[in-house]
C-alpha positions as CSV (number, residue, x, y, z in Angstrom):
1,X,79.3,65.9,93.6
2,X,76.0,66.3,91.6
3,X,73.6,64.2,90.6
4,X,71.8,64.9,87.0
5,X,68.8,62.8,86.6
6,X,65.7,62.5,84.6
7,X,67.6,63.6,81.7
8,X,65.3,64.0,78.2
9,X,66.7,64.5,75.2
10,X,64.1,65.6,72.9
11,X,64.2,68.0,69.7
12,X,67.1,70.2,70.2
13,X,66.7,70.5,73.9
14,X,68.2,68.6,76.8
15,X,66.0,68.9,80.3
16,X,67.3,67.3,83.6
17,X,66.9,67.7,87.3
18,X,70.1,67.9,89.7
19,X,70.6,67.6,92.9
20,X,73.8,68.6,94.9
21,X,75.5,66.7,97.6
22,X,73.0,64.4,97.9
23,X,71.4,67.2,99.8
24,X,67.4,66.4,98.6
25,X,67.2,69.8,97.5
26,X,66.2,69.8,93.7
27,X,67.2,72.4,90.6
28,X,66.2,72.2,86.8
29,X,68.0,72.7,84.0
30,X,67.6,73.1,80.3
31,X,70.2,73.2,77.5
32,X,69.9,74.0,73.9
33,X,71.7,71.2,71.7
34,X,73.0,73.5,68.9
35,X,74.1,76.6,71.5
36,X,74.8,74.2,74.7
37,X,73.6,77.3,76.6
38,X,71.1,77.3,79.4
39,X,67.7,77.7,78.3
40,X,65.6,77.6,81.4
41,X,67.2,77.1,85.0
42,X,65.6,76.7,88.4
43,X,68.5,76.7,90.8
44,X,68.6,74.2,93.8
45,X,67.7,75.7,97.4
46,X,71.2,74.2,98.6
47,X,72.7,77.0,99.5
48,X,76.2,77.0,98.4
49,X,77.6,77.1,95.0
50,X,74.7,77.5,93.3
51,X,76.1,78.8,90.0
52,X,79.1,75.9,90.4
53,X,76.7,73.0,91.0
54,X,74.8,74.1,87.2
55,X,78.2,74.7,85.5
56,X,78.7,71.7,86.5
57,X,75.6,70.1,85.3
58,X,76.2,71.8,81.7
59,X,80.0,70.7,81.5
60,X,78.8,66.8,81.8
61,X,75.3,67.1,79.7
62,X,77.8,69.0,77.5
63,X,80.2,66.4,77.3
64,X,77.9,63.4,76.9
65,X,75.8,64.5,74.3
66,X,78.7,65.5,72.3
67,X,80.2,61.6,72.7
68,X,76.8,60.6,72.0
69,X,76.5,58.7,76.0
70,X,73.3,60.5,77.7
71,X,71.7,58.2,79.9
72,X,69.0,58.3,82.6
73,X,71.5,59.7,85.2
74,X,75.1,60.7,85.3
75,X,77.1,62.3,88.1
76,X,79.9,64.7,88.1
77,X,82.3,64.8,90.5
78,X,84.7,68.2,91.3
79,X,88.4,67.6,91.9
């Protein structure tokens, strides 16, 4: 699980924190709205999965802006 917070949507950028596993270990990410490719990252210092955690993180910002439901935090979960 990973939790995307702070999310800003502001000109054709969206800018969030996450933070896997409810581990208190904090990344930043920022997506282009017209590319939805990564336009700045700072990973997380959890130490696993660190590309899989931001995939993740892009997938969901992905998804909600495109269905128009960004809010002030989401989470997504892996199966």
């Amino acid at each position: 699980m990973v939790r995307i917070f702070n999310i800003i949507h502001k000109d054709n950028k969206i800018s969030c924190n996450y933070e896997p596993e409810k581990s208190g270990k904090y990344g930043y990410v920022e997506i282009d709205t017209e590319s939805m490719e990564i336009a700045k990252l700072t990973y997380s210092d959890y130490e696993y999965g660190k590309k899989m955690y931001v995939a993740q993180v892009r997938n969901k910002i992905e998804e909600a802006f495109r269905k128009n439901e960004l809010t002030d935090e989401m989470y997504a979960v892996f199966f």
